[in-house]
LONU-473285 format. One record per residue (C-alpha): residue number from 1; residue in one letter; x negated, y, z. Coordinates in pm, 1 decimal, always signed. Example, Ala and Ser with C-alpha at 12.3 -4.5 7.8 and 13.67 -1.06 7.14 Angstrom:
BEGIN
<1,A,<-1230.0,-450.0,+780.0>>
<2,S,<-1367.0,-106.0,+714.0>>
This chain:
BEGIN
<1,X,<+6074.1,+8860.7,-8417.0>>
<2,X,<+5840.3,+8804.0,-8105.3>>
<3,X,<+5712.4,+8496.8,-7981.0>>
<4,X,<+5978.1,+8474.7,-7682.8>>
<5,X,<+6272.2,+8480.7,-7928.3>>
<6,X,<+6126.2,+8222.8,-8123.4>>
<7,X,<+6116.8,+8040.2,-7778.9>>
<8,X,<+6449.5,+8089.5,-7679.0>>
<9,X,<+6625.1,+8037.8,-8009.2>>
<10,X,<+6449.1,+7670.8,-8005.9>>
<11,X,<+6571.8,+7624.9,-7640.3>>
<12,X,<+6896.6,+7711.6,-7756.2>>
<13,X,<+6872.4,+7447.2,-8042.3>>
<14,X,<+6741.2,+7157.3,-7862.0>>
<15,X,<+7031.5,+7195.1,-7612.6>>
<16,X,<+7281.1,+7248.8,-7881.2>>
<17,X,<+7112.3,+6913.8,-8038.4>>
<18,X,<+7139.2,+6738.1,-7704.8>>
<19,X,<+7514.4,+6787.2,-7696.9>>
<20,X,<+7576.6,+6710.3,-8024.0>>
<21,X,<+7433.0,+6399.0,-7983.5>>
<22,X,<+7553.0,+6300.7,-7637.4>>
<23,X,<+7855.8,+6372.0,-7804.1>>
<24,X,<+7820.9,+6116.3,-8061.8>>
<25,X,<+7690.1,+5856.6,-7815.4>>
<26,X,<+8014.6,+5895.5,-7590.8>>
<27,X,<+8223.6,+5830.3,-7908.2>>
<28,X,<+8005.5,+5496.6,-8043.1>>
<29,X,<+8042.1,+5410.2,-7659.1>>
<30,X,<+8454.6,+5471.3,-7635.6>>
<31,X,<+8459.2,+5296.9,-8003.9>>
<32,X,<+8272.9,+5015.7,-7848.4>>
<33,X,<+8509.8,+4986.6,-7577.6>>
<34,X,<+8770.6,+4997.4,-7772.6>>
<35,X,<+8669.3,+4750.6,-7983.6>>
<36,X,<+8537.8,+4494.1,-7703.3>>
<37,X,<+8888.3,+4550.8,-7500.7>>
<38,X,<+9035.5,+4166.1,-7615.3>>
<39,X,<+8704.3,+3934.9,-7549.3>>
<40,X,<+8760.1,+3521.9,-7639.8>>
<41,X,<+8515.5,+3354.0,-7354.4>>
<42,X,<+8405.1,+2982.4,-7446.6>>
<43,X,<+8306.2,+2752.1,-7148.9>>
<44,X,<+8226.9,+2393.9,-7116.3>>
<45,X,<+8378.6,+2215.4,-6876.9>>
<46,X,<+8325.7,+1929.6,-6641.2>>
<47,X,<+8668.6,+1737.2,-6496.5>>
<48,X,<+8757.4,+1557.6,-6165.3>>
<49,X,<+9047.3,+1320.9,-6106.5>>
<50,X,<+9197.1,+1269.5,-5793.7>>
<51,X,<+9448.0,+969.3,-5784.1>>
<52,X,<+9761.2,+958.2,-5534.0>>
<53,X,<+10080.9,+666.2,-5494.2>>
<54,X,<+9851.6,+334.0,-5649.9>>
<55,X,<+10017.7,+25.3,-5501.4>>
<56,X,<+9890.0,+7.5,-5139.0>>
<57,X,<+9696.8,+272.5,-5231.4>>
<58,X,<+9487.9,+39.2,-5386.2>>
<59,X,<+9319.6,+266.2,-5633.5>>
<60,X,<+9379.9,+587.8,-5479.9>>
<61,X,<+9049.1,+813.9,-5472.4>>
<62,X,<+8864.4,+1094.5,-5693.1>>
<63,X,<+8711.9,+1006.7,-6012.4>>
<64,X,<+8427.0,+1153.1,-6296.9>>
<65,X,<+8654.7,+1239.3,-6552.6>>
<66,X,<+8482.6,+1367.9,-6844.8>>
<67,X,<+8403.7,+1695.9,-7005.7>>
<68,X,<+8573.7,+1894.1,-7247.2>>
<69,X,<+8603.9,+2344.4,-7340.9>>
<70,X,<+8833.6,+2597.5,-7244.9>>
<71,X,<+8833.0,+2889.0,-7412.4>>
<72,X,<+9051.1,+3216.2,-7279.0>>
<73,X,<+9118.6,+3553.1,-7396.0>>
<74,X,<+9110.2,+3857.7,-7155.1>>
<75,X,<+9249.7,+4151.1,-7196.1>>
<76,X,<+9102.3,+4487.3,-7051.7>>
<77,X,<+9274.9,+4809.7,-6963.5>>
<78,X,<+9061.6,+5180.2,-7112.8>>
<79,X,<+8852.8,+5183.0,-6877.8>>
<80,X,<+8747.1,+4809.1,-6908.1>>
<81,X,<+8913.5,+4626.6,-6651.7>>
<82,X,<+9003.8,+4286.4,-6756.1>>
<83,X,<+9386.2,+4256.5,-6632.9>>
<84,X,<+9544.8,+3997.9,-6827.2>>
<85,X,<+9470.5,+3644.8,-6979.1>>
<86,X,<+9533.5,+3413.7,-7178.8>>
<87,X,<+9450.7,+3023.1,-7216.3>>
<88,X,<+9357.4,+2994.9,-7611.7>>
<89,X,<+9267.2,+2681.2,-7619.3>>
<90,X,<+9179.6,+2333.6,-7403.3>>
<91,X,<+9027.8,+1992.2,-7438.5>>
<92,X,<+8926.0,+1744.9,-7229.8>>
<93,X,<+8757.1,+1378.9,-7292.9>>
<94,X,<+8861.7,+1143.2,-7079.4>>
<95,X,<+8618.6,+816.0,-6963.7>>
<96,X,<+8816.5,+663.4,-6662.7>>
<97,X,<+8707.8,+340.1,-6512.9>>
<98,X,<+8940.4,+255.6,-6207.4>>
<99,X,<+8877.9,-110.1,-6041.9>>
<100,X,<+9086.6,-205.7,-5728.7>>
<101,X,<+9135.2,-478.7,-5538.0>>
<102,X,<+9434.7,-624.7,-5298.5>>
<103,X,<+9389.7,-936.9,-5058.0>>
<104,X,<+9340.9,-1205.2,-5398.4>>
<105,X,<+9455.4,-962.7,-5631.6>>
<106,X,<+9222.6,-762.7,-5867.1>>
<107,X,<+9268.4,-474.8,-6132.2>>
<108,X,<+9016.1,-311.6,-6343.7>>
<109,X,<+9173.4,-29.5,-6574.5>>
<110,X,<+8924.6,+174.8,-6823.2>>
<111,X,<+9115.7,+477.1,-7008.7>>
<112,X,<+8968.5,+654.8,-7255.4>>
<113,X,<+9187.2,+937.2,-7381.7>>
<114,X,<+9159.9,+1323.0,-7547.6>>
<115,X,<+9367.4,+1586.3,-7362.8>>
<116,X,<+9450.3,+1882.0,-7574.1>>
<117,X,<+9730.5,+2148.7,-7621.8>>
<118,X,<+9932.7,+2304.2,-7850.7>>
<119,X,<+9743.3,+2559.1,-8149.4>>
<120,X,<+9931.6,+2891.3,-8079.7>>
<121,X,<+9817.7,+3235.7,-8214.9>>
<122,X,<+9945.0,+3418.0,-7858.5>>
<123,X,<+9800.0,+3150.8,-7657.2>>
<124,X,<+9927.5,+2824.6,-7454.0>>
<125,X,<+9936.7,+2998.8,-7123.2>>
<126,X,<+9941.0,+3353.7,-6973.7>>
<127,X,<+9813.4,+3502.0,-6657.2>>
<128,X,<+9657.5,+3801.2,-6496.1>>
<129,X,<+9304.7,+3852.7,-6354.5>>
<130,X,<+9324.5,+3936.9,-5922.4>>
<131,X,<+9095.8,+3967.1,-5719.6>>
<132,X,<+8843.6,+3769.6,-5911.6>>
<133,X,<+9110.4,+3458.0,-6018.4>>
<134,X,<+9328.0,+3417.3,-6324.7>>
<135,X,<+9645.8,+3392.1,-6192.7>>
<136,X,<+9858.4,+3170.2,-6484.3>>
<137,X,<+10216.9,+3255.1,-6439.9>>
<138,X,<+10376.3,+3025.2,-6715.6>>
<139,X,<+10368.3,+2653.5,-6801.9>>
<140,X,<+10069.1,+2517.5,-7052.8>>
<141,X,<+10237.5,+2468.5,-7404.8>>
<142,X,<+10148.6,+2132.1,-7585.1>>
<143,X,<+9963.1,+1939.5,-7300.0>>
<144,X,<+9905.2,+1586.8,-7414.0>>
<145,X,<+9678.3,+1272.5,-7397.9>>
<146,X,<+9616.6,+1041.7,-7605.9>>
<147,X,<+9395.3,+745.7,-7624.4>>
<148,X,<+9451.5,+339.7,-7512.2>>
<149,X,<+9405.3,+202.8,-7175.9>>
<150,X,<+9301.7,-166.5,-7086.4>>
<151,X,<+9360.0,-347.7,-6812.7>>
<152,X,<+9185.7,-656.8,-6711.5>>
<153,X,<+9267.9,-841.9,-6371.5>>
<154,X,<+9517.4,-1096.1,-6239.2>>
<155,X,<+9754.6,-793.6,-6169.2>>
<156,X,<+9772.0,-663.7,-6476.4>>
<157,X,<+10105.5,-606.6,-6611.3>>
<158,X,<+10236.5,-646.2,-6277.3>>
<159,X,<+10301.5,-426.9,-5937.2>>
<160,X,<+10305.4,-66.6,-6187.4>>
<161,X,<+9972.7,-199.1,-6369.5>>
<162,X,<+9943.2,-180.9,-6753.0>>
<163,X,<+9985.1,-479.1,-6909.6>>
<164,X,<+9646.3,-705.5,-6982.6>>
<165,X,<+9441.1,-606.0,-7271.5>>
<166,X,<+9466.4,-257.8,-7500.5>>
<167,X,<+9757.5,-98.8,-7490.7>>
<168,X,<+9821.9,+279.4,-7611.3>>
<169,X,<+9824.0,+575.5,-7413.6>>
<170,X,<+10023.4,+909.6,-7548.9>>
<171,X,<+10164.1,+1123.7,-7254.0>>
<172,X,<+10351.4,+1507.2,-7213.1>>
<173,X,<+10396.8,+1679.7,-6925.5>>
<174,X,<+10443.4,+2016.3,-6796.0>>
<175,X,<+10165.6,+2152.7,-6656.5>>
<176,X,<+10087.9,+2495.6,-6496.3>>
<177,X,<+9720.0,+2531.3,-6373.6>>
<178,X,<+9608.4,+2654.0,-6055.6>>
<179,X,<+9424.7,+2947.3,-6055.0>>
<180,X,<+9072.3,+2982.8,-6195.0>>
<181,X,<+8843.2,+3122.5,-5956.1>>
<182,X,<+8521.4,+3331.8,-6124.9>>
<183,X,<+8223.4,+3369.3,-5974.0>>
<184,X,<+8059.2,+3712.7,-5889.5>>
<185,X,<+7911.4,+3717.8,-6257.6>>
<186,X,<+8196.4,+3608.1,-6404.1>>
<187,X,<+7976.6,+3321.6,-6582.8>>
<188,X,<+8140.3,+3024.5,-6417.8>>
<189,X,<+8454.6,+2917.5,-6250.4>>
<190,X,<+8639.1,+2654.6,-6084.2>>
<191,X,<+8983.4,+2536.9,-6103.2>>
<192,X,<+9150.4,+2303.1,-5762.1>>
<193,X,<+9317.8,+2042.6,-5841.9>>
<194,X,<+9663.1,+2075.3,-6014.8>>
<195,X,<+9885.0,+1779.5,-6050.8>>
<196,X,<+9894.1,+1684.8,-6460.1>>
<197,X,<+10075.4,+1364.5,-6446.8>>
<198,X,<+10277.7,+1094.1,-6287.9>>
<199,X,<+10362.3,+741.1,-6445.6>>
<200,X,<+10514.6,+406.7,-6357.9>>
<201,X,<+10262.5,+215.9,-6512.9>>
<202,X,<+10017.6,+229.8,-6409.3>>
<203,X,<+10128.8,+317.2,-6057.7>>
<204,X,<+10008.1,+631.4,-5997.9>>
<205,X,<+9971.8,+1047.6,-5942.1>>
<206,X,<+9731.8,+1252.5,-6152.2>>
<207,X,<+9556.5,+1558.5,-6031.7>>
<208,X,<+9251.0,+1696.2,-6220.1>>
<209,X,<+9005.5,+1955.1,-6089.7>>
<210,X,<+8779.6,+2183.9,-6295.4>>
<211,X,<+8487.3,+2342.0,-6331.9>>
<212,X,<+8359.6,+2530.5,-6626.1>>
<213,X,<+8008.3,+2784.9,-6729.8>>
<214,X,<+8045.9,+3057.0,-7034.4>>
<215,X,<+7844.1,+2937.8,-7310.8>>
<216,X,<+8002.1,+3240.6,-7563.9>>
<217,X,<+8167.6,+3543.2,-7568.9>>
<218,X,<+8313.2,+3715.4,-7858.2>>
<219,X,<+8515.4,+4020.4,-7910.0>>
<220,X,<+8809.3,+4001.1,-8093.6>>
<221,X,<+9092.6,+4253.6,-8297.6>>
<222,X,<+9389.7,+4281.6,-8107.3>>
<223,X,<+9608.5,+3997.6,-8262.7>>
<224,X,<+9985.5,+4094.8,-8447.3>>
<225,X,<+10285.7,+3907.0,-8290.3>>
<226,X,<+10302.7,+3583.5,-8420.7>>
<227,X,<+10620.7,+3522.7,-8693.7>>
């Protein structure tokens, strides 16, 4: 066999090679894909308060909350394109100090209180991803605080204040977020504030604000319905 057959039967096997193996790459890749399309993202999370309807407004103003995680599970279409999410899980520790004052009267309140939801294999809350914001469409199953407030002041148990001293603090509402808004990167995001409470005593409108960074992300098997 001469010299140029040699060379062209190599050619032929290097390309043939080359194939074959961009073959296998595209399949490890699709696998890949397939296997990263439901991701669980972790963030830490710093909250706001904004306070509404004190008596004479008295108290009314935004507060340091705390910090707490959220983690939420995105769903992606074949291609990769997260569409739809899901809030997995969410807590929040809560270190309130609210002093206010009226003519000779005088209130100091300091909560301290864990905000947490329901354990639920689908999820507490669903949503889509547009245009760079999950979009939750349904109310946040479970959402509940719990802690003890005390109130110190010569108002306190009066005019929608909590009565003097430590007293317990368990509240459930209905909740539906605002939209999260991601950055570029997809590493951060912020949440405007979404009204999370209202009570008689004390006085007062709840509104929280977030904003979170990605500290992990897993991906995940594509959960069974829940029995």
């Amino acid at each position: 066999m001469s010299t140029s057959s040699n060379g062209r039967r190599a050619a032929v096997l290097v390309v043939v090679a080359s194939v074959v193996a961009l073959g296998a790459s595209s399949a490890r890749v699709a696998d890949a894909a397939e296997a990263c399309a439901v991701s669980d993202v972790d963030y830490t999370t710093v909250g706001n308060l904004l306070i509404k309807d004190t008596q004479f407004g008295a108290a009314d103003g935004v507060y340091p909350l705390g910090t707490g995680r959220v983690r939420v599970r995105f769903e992606s279409r074949p291609n990769g394109e997260p569409v739809e999410a899901r809030l997995m899980d969410y807590e929040l520790d809560n270190h309130l100090s609210v002093a206010a004052s009226f003519a000779f009267w005088w209130t100091k309140v300091e909560t301290h209180s864990r905000t947490a939801v329901a354990d639920a294999c689908q999820g507490v809350s669903q949503g889509e991803l547009t245009h760079g914001d999950v979009v939750w469409s349904t109310p946040v199953t479970g959402y509940r605080s719990d802690g003890t407030i005390d109130c110190e002041g010569n108002v306190c148990g009066k005019f929608g204040a909590p009565p003097p001293g430590a007293s317990p603090l368990h509240e459930v509402d209905t909740v539906v977020f605002r939209p999260f808004h991601f950055s570029p990167d997809g590493k951060t995001f912020t949440m405007a504030y979404t009204k999370v409470s209202h009570s008689d005593s004390p006085k007062q409108t709840n509104y929280v604000s977030l904003s979170g960074r990605e500290t992990r992300r897993a991906c995940v098997q594509r959960s069974p319905a829940c029995g």
